[in-house]
Predicted model as a PDB file, atoms N, CA, C, CB and O in Angstrom, pLDDT in the B-factor column:
MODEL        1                                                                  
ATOM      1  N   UNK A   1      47.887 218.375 208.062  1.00 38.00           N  
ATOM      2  CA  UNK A   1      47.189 219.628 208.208  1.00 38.00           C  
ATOM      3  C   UNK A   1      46.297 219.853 206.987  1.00 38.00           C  
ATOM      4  CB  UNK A   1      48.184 220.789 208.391  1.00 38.00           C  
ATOM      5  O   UNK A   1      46.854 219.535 205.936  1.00 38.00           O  
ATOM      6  N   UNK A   2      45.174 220.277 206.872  1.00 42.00           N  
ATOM      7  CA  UNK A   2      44.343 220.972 205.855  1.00 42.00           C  
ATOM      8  C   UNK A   2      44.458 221.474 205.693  1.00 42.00           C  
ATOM      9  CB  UNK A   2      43.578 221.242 205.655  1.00 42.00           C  
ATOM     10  O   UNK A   2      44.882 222.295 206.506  1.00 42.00           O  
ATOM     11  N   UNK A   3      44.197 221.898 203.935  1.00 47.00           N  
ATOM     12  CA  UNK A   3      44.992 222.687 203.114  1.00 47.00           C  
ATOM     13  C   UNK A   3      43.612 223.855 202.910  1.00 47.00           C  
ATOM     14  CB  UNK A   3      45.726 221.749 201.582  1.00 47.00           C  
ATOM     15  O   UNK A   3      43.688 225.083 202.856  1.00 47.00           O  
ATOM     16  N   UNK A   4      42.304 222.928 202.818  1.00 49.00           N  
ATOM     17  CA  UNK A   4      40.603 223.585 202.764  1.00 49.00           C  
ATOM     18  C   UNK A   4      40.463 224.142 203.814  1.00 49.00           C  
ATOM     19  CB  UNK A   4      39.292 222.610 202.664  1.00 49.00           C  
ATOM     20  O   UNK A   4      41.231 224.056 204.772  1.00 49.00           O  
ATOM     21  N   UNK A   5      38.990 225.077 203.721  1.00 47.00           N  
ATOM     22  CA  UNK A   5      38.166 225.725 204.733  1.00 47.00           C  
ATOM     23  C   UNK A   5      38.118 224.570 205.873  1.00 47.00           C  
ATOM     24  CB  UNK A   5      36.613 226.199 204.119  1.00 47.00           C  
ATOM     25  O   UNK A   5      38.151 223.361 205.646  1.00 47.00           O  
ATOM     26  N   UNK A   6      38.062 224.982 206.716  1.00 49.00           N  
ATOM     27  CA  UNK A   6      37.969 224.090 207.893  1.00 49.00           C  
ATOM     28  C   UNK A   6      37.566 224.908 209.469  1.00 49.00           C  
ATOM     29  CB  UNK A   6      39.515 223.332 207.962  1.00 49.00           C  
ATOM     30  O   UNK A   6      37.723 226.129 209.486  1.00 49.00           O  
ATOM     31  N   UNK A   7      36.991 224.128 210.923  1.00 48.00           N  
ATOM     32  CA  UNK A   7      37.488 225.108 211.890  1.00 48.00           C  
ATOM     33  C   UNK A   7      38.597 225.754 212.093  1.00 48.00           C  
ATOM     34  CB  UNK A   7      37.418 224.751 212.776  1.00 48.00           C  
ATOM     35  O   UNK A   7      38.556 226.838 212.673  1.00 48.00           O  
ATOM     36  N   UNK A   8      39.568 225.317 211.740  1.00 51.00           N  
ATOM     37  CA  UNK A   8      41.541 226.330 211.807  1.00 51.00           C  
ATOM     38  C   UNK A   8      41.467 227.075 210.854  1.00 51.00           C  
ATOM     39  CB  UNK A   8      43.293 225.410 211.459  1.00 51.00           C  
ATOM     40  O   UNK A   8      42.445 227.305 210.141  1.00 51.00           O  
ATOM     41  N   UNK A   9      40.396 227.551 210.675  1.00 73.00           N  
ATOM     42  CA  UNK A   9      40.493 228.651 209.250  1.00 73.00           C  
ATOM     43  C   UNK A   9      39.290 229.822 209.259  1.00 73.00           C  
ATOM     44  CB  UNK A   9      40.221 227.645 207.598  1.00 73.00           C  
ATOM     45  O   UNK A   9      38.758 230.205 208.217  1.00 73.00           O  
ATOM     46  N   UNK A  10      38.974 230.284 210.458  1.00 88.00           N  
ATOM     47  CA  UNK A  10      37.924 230.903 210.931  1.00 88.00           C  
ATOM     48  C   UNK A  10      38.749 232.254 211.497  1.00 88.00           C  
ATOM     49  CB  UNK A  10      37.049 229.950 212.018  1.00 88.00           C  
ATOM     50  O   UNK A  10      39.701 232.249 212.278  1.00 88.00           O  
ATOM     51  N   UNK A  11      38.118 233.381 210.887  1.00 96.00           N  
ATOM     52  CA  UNK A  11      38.472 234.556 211.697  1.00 96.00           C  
ATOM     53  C   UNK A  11      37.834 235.445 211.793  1.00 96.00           C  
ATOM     54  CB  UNK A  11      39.371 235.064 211.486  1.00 96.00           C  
ATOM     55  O   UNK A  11      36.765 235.112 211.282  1.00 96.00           O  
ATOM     56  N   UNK A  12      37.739 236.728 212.230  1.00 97.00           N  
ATOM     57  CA  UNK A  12      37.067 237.759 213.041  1.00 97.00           C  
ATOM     58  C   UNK A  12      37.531 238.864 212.841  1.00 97.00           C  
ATOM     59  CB  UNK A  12      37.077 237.606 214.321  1.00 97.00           C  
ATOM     60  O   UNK A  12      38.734 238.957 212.597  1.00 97.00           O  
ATOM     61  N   UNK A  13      36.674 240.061 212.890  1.00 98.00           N  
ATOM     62  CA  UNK A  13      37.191 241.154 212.831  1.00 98.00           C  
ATOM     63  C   UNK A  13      37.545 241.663 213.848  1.00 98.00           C  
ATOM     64  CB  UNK A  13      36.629 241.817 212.320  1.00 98.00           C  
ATOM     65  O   UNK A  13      36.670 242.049 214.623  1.00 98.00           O  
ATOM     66  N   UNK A  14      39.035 241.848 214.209  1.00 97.00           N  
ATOM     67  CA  UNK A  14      38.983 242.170 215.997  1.00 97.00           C  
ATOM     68  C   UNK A  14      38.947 243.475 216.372  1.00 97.00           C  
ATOM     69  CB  UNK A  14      40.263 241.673 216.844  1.00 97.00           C  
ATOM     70  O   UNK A  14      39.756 243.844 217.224  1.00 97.00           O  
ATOM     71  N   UNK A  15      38.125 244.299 215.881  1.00 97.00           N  
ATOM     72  CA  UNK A  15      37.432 245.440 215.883  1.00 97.00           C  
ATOM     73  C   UNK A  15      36.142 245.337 216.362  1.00 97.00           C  
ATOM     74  CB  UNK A  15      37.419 245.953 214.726  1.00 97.00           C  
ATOM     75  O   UNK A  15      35.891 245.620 217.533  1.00 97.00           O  
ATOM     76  N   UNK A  16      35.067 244.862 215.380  1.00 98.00           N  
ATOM     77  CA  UNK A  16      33.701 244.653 215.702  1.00 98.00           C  
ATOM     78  C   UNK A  16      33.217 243.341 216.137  1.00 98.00           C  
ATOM     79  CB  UNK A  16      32.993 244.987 214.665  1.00 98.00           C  
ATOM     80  O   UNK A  16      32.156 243.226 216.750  1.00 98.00           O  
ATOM     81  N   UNK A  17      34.246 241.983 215.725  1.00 97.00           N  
ATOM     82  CA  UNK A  17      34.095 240.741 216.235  1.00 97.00           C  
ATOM     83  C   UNK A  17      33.268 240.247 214.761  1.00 97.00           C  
ATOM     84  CB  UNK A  17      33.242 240.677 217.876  1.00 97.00           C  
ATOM     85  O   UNK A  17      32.861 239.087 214.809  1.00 97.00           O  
ATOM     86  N   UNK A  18      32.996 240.965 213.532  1.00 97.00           N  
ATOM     87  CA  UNK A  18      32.152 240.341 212.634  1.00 97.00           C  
ATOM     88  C   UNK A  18      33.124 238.838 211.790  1.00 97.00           C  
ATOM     89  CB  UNK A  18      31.626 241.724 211.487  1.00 97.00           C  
ATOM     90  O   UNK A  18      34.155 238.886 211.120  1.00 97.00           O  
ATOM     91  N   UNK A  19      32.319 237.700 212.162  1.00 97.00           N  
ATOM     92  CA  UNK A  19      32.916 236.625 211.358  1.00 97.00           C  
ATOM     93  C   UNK A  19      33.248 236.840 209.480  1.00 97.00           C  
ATOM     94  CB  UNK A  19      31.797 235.399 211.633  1.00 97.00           C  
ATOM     95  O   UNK A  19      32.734 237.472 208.557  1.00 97.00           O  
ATOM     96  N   UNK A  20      34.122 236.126 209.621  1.00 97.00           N  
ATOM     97  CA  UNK A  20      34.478 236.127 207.609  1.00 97.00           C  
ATOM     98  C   UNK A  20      34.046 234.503 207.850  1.00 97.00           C  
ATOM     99  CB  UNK A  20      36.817 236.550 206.672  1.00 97.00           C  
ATOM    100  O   UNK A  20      34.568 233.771 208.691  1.00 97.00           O  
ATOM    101  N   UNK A  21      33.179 234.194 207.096  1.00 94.00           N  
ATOM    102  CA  UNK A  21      32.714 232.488 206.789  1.00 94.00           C  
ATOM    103  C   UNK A  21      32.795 232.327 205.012  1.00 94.00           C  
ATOM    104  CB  UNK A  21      30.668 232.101 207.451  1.00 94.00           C  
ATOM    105  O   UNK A  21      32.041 232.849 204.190  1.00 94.00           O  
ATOM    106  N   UNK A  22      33.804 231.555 204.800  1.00 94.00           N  
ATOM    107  CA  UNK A  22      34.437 231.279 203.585  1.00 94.00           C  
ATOM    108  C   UNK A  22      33.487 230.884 202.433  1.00 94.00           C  
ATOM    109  CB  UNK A  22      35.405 230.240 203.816  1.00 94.00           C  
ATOM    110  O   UNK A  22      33.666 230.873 201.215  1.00 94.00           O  
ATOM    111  N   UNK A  23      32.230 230.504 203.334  1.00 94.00           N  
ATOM    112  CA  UNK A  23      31.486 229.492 201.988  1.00 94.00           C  
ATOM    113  C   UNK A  23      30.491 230.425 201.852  1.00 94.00           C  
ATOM    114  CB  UNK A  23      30.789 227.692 202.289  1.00 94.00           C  
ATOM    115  O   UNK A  23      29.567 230.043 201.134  1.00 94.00           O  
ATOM    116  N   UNK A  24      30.339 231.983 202.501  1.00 95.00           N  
ATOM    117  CA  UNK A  24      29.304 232.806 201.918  1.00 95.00           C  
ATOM    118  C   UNK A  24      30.302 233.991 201.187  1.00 95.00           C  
ATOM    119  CB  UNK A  24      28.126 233.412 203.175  1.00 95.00           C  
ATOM    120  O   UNK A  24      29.776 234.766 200.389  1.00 95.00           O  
ATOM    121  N   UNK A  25      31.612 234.088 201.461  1.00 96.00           N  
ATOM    122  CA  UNK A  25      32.379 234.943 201.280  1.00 96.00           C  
ATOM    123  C   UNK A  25      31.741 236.520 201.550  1.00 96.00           C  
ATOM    124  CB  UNK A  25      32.858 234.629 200.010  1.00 96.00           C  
ATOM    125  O   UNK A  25      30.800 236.730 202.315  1.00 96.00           O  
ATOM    126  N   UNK A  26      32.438 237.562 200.776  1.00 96.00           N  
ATOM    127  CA  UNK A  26      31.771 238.784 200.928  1.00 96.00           C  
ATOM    128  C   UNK A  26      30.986 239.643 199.566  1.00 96.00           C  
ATOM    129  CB  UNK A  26      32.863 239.613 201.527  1.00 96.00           C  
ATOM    130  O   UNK A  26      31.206 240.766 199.112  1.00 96.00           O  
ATOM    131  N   UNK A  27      30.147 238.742 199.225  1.00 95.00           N  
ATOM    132  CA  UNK A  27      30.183 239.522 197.824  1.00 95.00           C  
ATOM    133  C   UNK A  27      29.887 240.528 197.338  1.00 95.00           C  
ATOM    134  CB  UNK A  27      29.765 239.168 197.136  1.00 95.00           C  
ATOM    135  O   UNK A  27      29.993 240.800 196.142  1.00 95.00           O  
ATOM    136  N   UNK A  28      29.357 241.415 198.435  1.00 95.00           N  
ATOM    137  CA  UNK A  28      29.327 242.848 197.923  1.00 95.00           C  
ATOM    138  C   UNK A  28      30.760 243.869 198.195  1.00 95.00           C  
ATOM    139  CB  UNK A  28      28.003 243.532 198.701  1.00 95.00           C  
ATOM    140  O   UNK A  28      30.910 245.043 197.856  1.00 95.00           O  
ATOM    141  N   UNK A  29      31.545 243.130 198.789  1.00 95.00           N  
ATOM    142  CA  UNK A  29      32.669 243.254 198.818  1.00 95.00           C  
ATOM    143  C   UNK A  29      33.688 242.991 197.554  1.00 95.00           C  
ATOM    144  CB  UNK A  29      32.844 242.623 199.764  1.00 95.00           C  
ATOM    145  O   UNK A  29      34.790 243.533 197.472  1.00 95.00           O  
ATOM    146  N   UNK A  30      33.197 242.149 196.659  1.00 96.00           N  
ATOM    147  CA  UNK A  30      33.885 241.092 195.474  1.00 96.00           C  
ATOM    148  C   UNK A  30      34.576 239.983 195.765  1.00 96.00           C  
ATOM    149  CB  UNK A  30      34.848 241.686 194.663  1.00 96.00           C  
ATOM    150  O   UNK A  30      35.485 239.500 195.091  1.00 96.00           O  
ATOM    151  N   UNK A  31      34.098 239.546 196.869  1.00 97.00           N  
ATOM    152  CA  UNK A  31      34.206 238.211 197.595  1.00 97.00           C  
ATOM    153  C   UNK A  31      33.546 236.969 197.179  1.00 97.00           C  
ATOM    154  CB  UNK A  31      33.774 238.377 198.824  1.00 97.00           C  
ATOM    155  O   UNK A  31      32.542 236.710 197.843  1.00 97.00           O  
ATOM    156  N   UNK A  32      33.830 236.176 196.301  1.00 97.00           N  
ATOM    157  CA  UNK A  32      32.773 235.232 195.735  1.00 97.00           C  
ATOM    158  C   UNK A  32      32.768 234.091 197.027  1.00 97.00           C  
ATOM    159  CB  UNK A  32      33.262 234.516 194.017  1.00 97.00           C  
ATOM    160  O   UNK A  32      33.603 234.090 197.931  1.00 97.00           O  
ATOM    161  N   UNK A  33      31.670 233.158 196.900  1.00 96.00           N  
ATOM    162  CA  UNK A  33      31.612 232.318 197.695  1.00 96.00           C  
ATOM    163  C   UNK A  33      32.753 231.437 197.387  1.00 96.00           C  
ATOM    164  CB  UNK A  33      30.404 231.799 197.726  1.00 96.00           C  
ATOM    165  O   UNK A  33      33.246 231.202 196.284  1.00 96.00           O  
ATOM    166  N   UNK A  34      33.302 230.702 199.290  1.00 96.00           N  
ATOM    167  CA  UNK A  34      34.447 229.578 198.325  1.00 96.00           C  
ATOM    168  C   UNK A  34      35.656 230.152 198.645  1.00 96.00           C  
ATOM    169  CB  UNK A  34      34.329 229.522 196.430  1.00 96.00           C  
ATOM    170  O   UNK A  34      36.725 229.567 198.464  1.00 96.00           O  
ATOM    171  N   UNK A  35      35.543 231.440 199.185  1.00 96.00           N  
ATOM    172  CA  UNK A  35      36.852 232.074 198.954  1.00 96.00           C  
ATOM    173  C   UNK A  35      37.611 232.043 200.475  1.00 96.00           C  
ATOM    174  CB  UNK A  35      36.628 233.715 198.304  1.00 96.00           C  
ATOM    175  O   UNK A  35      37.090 232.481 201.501  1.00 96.00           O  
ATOM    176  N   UNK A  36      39.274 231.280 200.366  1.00 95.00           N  
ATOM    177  CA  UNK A  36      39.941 231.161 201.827  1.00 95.00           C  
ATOM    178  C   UNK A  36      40.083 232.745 202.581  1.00 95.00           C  
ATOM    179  CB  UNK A  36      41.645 230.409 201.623  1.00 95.00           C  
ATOM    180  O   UNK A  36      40.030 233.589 201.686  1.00 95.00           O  
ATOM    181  N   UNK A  37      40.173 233.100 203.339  1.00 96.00           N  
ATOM    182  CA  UNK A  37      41.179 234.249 203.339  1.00 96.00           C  
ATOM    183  C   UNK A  37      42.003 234.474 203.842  1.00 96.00           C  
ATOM    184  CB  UNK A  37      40.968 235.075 203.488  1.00 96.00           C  
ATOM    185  O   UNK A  37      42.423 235.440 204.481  1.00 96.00           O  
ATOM    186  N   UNK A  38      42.374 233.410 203.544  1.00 95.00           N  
ATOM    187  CA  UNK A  38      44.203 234.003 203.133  1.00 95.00           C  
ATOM    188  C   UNK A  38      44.149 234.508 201.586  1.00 95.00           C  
ATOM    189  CB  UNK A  38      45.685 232.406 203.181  1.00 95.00           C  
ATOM    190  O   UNK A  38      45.124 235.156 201.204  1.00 95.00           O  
ATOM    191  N   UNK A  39      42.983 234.240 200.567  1.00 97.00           N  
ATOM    192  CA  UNK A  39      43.005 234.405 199.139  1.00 97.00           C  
ATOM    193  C   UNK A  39      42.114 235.910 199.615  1.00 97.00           C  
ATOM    194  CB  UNK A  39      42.200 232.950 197.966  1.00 97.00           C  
ATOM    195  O   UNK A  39      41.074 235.971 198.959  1.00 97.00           O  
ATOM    196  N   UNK A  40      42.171 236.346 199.965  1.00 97.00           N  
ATOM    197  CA  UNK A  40      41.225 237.883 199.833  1.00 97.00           C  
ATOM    198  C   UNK A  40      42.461 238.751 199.564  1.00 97.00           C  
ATOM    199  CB  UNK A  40      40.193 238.530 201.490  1.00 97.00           C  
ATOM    200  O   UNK A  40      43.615 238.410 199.825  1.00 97.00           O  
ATOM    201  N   UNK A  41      42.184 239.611 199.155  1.00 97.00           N  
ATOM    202  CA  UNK A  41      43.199 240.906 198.449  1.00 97.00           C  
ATOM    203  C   UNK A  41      43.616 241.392 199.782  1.00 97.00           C  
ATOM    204  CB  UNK A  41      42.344 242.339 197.355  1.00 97.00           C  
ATOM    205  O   UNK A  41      43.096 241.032 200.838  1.00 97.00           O  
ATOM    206  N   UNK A  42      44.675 242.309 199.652  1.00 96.00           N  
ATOM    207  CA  UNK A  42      45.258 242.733 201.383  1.00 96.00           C  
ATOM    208  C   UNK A  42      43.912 244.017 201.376  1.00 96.00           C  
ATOM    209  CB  UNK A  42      47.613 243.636 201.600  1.00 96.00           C  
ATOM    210  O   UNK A  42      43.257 244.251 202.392  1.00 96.00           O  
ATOM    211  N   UNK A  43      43.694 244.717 200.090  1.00 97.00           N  
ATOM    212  CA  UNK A  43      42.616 245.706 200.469  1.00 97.00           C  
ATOM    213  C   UNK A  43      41.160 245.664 200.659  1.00 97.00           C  
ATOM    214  CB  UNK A  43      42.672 246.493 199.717  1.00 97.00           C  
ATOM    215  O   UNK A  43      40.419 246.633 200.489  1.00 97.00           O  
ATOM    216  N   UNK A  44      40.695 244.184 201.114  1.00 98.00           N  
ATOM    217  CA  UNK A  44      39.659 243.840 201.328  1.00 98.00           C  
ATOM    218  C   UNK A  44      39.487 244.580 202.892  1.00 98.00           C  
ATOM    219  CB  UNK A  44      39.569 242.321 201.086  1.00 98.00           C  
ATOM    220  O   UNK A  44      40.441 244.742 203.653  1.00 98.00           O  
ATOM    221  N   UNK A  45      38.361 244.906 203.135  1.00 97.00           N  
ATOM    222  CA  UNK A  45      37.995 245.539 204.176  1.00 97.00           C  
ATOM    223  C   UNK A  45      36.909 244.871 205.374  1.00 97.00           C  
ATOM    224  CB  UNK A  45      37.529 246.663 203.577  1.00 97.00           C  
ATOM    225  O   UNK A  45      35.966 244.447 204.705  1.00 97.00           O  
ATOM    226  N   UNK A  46      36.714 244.679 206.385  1.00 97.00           N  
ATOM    227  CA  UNK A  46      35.508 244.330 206.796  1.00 97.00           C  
ATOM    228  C   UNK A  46      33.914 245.458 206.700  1.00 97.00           C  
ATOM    229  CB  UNK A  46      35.934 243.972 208.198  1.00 97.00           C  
ATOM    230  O   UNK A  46      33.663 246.628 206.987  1.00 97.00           O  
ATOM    231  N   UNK A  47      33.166 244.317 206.147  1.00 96.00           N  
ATOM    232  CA  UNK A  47      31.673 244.858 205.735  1.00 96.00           C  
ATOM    233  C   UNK A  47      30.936 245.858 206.733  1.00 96.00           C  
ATOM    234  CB  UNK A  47      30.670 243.580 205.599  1.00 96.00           C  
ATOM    235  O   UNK A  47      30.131 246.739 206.432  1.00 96.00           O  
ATOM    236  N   UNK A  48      31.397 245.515 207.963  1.00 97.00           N  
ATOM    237  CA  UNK A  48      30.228 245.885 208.970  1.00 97.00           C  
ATOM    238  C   UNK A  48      31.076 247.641 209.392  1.00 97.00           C  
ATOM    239  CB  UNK A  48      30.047 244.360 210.693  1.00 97.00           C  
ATOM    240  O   UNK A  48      30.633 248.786 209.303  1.00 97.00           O  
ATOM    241  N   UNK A  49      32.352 247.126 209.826  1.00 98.00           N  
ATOM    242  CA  UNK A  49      33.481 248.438 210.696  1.00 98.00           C  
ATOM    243  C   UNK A  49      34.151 249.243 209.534  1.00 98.00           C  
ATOM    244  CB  UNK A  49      35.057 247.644 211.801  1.00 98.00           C  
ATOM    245  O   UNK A  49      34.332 250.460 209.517  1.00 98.00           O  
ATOM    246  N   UNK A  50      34.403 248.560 208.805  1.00 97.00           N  
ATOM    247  CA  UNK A  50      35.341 249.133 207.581  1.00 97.00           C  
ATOM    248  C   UNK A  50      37.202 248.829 208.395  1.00 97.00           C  
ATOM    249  CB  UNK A  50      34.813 251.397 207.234  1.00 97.00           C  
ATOM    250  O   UNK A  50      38.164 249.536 208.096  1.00 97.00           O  
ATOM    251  N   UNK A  51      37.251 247.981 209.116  1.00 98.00           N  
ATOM    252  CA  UNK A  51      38.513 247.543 209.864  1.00 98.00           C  
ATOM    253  C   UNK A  51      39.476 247.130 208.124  1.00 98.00           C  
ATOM    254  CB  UNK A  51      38.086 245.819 211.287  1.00 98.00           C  
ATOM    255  O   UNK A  51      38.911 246.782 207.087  1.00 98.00           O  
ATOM    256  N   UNK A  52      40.779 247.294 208.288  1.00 97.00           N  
ATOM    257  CA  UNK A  52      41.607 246.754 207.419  1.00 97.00           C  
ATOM    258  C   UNK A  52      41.413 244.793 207.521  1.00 97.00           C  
ATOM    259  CB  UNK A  52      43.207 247.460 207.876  1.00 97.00           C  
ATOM    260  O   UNK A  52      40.808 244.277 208.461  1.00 97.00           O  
ATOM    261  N   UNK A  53      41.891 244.168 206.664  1.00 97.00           N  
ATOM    262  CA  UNK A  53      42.210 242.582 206.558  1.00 97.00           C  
ATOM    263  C   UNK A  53      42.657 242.419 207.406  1.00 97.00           C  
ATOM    264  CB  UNK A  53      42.944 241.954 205.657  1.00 97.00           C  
ATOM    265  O   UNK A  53      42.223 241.572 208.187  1.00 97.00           O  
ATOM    266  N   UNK A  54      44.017 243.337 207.731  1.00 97.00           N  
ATOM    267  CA  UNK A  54      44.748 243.114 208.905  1.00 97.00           C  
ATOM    268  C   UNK A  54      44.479 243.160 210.095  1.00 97.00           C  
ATOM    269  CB  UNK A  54      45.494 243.654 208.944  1.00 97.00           C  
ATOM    270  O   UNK A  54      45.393 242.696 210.777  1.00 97.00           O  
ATOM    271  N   UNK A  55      43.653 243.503 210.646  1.00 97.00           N  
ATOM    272  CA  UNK A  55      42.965 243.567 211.777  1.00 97.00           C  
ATOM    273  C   UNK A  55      42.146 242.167 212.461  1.00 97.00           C  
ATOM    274  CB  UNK A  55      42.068 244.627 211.458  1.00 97.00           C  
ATOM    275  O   UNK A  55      41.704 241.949 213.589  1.00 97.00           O  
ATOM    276  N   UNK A  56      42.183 241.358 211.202  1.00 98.00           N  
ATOM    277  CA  UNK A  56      41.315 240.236 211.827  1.00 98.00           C  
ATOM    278  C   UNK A  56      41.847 239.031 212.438  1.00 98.00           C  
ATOM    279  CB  UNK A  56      40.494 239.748 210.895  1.00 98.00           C  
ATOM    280  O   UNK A  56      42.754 238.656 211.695  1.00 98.00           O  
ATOM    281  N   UNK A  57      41.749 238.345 213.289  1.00 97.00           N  
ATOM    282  CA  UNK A  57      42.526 237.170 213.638  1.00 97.00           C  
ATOM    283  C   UNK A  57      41.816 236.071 213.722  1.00 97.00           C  
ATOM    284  CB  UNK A  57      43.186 237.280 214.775  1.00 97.00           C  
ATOM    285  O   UNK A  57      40.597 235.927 213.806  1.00 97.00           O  
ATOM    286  N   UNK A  58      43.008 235.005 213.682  1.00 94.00           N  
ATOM    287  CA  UNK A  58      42.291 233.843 213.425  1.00 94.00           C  
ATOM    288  C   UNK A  58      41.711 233.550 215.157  1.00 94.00           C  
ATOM    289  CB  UNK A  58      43.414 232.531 212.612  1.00 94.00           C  
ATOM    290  O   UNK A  58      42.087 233.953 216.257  1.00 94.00           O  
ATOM    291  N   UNK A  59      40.621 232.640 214.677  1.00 90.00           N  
ATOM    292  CA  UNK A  59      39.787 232.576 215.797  1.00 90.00           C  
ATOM    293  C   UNK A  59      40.133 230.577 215.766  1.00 90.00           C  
ATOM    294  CB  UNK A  59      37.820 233.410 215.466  1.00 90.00           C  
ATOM    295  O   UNK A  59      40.152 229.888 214.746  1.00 90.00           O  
ATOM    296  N   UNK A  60      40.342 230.128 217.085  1.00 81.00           N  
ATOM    297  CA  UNK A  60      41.101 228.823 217.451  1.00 81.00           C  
ATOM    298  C   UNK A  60      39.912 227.760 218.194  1.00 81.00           C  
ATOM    299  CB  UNK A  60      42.513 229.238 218.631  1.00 81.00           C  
ATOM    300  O   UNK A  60      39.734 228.035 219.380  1.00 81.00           O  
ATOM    301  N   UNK A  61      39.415 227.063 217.879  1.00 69.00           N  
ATOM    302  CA  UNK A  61      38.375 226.071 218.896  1.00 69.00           C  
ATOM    303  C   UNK A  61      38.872 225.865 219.924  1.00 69.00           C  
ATOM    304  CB  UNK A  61      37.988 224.701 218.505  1.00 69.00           C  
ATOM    305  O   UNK A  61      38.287 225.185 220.767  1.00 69.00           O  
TER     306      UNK A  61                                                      
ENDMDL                                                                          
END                                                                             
């Protein structure tokens, strides 16, 4: 299994549907590029809805 960013490591806000893509991260959020998330703080928020972390799921090919 991979331990890096990869497709099994893609998720969504299942609120608004906005992607988290690891290699742009969120940085007006304080998201540097690079960043997994599973490594985002639990009080990271989505950019677009303001949905909790928790709200997002992983998205599966």
């Amino acid at each position: 299994m991979s331990t890096g960013p990869g497709p099994e490591d893609r998720w969504e806000c299942g609120s608004c549907g906005t992607p988290y893509d690891p290699d742009e991260g969120d940085p007006d959020g304080g998201i540097p590029p690079g960043t997994r998330f599973e490594d985002i703080p639990d009080d990271w928020y989505c950019p677009v809805c303001g949905a909790s972390k928790s709200e997002f799921v992983r998205i599966e090919d």
